[in-house]
Each structure stands twice: as C-alpha cells, then as structure tokens.
RODO-2510 file (C-alpha; in nm, 4 decimals, decimal comma):
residues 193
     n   res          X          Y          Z
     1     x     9,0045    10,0349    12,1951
     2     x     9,3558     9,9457    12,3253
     3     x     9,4742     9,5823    12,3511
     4     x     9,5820     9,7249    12,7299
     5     x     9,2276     9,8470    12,7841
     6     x     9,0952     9,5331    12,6841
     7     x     9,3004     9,2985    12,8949
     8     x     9,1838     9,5424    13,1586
     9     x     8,8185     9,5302    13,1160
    10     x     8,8711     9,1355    13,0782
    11     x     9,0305     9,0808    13,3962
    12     x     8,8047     9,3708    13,6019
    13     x     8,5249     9,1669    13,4599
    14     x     8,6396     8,8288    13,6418
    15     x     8,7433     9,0155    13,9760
    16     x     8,5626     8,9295    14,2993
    17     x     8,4807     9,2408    14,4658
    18     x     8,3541     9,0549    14,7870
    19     x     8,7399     8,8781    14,7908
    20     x     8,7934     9,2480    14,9413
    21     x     8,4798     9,2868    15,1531
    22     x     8,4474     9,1708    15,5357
    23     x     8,0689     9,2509    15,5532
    24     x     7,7754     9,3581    15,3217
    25     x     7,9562     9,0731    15,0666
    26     x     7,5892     9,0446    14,9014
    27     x     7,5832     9,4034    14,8234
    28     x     7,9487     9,3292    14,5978
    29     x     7,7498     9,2649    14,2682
    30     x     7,6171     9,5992    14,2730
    31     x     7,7278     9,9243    14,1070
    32     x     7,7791    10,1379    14,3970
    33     x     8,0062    10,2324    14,7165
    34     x     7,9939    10,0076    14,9677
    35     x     8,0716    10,0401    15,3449
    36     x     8,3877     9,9176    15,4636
    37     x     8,4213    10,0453    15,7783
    38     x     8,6045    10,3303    15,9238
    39     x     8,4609    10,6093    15,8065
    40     x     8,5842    10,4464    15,4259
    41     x     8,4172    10,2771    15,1282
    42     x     8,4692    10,0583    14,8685
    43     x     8,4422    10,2266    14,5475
    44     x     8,1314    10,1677    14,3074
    45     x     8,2894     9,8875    14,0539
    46     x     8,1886    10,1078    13,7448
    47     x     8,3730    10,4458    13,8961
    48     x     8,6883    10,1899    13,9656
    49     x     8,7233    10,0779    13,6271
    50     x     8,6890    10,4175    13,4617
    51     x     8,9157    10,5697    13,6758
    52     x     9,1788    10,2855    13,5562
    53     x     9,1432    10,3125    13,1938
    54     x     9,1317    10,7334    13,2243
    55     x     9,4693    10,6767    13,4301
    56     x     9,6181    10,4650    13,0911
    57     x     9,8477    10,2492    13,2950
    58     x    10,0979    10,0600    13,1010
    59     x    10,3338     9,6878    13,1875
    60     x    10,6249     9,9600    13,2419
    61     x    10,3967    10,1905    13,4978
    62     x    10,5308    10,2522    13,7765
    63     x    10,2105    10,3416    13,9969
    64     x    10,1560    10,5394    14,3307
    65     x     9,8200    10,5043    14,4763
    66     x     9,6904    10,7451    14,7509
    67     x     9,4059    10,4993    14,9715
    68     x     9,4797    10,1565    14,9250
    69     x     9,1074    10,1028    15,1260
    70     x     8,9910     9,7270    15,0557
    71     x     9,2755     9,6738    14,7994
    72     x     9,0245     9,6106    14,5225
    73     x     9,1354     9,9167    14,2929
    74     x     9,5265     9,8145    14,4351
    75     x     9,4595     9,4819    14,2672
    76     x     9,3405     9,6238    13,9493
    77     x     9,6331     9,8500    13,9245
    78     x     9,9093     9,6105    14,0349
    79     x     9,7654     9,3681    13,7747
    80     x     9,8400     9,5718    13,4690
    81     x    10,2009     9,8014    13,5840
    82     x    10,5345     9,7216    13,7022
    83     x    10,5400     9,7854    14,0753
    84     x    10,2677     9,9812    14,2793
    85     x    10,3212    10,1961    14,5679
    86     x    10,0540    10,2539    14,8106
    87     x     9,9930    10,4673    15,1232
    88     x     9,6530    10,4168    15,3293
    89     x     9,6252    10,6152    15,6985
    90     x     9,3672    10,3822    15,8080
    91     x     9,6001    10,0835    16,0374
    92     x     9,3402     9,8064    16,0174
    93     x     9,2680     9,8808    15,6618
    94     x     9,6396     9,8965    15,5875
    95     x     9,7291     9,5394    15,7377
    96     x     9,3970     9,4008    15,5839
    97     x     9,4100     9,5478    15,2332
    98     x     9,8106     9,3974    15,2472
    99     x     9,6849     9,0577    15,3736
   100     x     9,4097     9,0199    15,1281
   101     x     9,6526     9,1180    14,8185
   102     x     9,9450     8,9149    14,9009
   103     x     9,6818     8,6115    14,9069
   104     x     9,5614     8,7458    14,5783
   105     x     9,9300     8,6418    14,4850
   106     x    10,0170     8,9956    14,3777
   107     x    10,3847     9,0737    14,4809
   108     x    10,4560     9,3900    14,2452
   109     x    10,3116     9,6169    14,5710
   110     x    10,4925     9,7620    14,8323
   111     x    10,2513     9,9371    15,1197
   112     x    10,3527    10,2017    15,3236
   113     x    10,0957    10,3259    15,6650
   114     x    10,0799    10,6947    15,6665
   115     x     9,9985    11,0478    15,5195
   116     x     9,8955    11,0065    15,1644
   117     x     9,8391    11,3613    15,0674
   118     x    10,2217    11,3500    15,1203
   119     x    10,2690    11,0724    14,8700
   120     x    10,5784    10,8653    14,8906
   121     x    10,8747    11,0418    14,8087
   122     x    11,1701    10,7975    14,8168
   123     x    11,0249    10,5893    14,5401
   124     x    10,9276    10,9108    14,2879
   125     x    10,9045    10,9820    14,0216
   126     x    10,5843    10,8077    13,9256
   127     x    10,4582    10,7513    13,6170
   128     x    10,1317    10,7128    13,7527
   129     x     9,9083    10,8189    14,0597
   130     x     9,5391    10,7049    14,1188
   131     x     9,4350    10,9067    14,3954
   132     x     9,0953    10,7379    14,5927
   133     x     8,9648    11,0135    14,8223
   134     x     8,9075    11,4237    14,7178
   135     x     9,1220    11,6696    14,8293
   136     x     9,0331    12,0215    14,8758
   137     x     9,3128    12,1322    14,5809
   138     x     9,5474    11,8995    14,3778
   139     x     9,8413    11,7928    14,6393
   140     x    10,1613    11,9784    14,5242
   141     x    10,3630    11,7230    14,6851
   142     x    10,1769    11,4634    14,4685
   143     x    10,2520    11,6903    14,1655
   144     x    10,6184    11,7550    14,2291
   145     x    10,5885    11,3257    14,2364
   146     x    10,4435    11,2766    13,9316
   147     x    10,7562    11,1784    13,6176
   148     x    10,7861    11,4204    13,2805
   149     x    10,4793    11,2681    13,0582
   150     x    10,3342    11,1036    13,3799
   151     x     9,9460    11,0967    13,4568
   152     x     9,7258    11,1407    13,7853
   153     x     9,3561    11,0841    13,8675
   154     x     9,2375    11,2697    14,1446
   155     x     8,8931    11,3601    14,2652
   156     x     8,8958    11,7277    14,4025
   157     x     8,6502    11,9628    14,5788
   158     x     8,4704    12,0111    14,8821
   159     x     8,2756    11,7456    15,1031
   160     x     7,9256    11,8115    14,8695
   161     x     8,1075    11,9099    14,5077
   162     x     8,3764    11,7247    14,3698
   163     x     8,5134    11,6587    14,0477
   164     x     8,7383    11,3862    13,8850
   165     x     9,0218    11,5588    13,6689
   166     x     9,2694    11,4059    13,4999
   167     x     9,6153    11,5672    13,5868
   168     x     9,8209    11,5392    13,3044
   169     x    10,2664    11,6549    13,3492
   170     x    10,4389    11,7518    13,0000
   171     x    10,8536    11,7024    12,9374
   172     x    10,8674    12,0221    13,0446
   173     x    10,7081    11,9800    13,4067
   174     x    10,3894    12,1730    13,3439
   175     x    10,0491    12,0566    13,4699
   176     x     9,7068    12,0279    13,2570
   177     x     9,4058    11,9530    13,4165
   178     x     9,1033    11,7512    13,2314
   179     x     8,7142    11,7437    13,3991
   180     x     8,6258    11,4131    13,3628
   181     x     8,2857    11,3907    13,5663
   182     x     8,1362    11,5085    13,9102
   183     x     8,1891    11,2802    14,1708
   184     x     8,1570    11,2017    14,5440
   185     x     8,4080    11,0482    14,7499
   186     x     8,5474    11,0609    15,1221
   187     x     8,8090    11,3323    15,1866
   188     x     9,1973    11,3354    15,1443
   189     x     9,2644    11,3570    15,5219
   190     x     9,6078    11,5270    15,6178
   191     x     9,7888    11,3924    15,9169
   192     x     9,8371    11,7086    16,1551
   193     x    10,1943    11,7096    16,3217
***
C-alpha cells in the first residue's frame, strides 16, 4: 500500500461523520447512507473511502467534485490535494456544506452553487473528479474537463442499476473506462434552461 493511501485511511479513520450531519447524528457510526435532507444522502463511510483511494489523489491534485452534499467526502478530498473545486445544486446544502468546512479549517476549497453535470469550466483542467450522484452516461463536459493522465470516479446508470467506473484520460485525450462495483446512488440532476 501507498504511503498516500495510508495517510488517507489514517485520517478517514479519525473523521467525525456526524461533524457533517444535522439529524440522525447516532446513525454516523454506521456503514451506510444516511438521510440528509433534500432528496440527498450522506454517503455510506466505507463507499466514501473506496471511492477516494480508487480516485488516487495526490498533494499536487487539483480536484473537481460534482455534489459537495454534507461536505464529508469534500473534507476527505481537500485534505489530501492542492485545491478542490466543488459544485452542489442543492442552496441550503451548498451554504451548509461551505460553513461546516471552513470551520473544519480547510481553506484549499472553492464552492460554486449550480449545475454540476456541467462541471466548472474556468478552473479546468482537472486532474481529478469525484463525481457523488449517477448520471445516466458519463458527462462529456466533465470529460472534455478532465487533464491528459487525469482520473474520474463516477457512478453511472439508471435510478435501479448503476455502476461505479473508474474513468481513466491518456496523453493523448482518450477515455478508458474500469467497472469497479454496482452501486446505488441519487441521480446527476441537470438544471433545465
């Protein structure tokens, strides 16, 4: 195992997932999703930190994450790159996820309310992109975002059958998709203007 991966493991072992909680804080000890209102969850703790190791972030990452949510996989990824970039629809889970992480002392994020299947254009390329909710197909625009040799996890499917691939973008720009596991999470919702 990496040195990286086991800094990572270290520190998700320490985190407080109720830190990122409003309600149901009892329920933060245990492997699985957990309500957090609007239609969202908070992703099973297990799922969170495989999902973060499979994405290999590095201290030179520079990370875009579609659904900040709670902030609790934000934290995780802000702790181990350079700068995070992340884009949640939601308005009260935007402001609350940002509140919660600046008192976390985390200042390497920058937060943007809006579209995420659009991704976040004026800061690409990414090296990186953790993407928390399943979209019917892999987001060209997130694609087109992603740097030469850059990564992306992304659960994709339908509302019943999804699957977690690992999106992987050679020097040369093409794309390689790796399975990873089946999966269930809420959907990639497009804004429609």
């Amino acid at each position: 195992m990496k040195n990286q991966e086991q800094e990572i493991i270290k520190y998700f072992r320490k985190m407080d997932r109720s830190f990122y909680m409003d309600k149901d804080k009892d329920m933060a000890h245990m492997d699985q999703a957990v309500a957090i209102g609007h239609g969202q969850t908070i992703s099973q703790p297990s799922l969170v930190l495989e999902m973060t190791l499979t994405l290999n972030i590095q201290p030179d990452s520079k990370v875009l994450e579609i659904g900040t949510g709670s902030g609790f996989q934000t934290d995780l990824l802000a702790s181990f790159s350079k700068s995070v970039f992340t884009v949640e629809r939601i308005t009260p889970l935007h402001f609350r996820a940002k509140e919660k992480l600046r008192e976390a002392g985390l200042s390497n994020i920058s937060f943007k309310l809006g579209d995420g299947s659009q991704g976040w254009e004026e800061n690409a390329p990414y090296d990186r992109i953790m993407v928390t909710a399943a979209a019917a197909d892999v987001p060209s625009e997130l694609v087109s975002q992603m740097a030469a040799g850059g990564k992306m996890v992304i659960p994709v499917g339908t509302e019943w059958e999804q699957k977690l691939l690992l999106i992987e973008k050679d020097e040369q720009g093409e794309t390689c998709p790796t399975f990873i596991k089946n999966v269930m999470f809420v959907s990639l919702k497009r804004d429609s203007n």
